[in-house]
N, C-alpha and C positions, 0 to 999 in steps of 0.2 A: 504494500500500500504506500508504501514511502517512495518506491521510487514513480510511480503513478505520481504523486503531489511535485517528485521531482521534476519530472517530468514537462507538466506545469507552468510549475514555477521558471525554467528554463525559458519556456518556448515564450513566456510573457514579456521573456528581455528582449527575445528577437523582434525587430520591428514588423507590422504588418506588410508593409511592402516587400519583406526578403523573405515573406514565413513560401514554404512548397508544399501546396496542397494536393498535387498531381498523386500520388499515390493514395491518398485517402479517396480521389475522385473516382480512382481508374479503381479500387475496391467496393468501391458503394456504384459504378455504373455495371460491373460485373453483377454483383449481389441482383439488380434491378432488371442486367439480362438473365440472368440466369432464372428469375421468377417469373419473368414472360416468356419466356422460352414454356416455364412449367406451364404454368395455365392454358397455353394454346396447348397443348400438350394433352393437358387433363380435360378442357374442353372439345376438343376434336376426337378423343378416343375414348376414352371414359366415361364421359356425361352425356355421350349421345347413344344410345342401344339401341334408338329405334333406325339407325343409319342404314343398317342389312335392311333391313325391311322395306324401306323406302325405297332402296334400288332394287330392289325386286319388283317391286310395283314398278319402279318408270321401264323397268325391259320388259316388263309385261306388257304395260300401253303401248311402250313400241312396238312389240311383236303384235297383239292387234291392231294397229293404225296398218302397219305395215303389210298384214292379213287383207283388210277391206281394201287397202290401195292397190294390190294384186288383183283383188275379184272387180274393182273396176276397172 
């Protein structure tokens, strides 16, 4: 915990204009891809069940449209 307040107390002497925030950015814009990454992820695969189902129904309309458009 001491070196945490060290820590601190350091970076308070460095001036704002010389402080390097590029690694905390380039960690937290990682974190932010890596959680939209998951969600598309969990919603494209996971939360939808009825997906099979659904394309079986549109081949099936196809396969009848494509039936009557034969017989005419």
């Amino acid at each position: 915990m001491k070196s945490l307040f060290r820590f601190f107390s350091q970076r308070s002497e460095v001036p704002i204009e010389t402080r390097d925030y590029g690694k905390l950015y380039f960690i937290l814009s990682a974190f932010l891809f890596v959680g939209t990454m998951w969600a598309v992820i969990d919603e494209m695969s996971t939360r939808r069940p009825w997906k099979e189902y659904e394309s079986q129904f549109f081949n099936l309309s196809r396969q009848k449209w494509e039936e009557k458009l034969q017989e005419a």
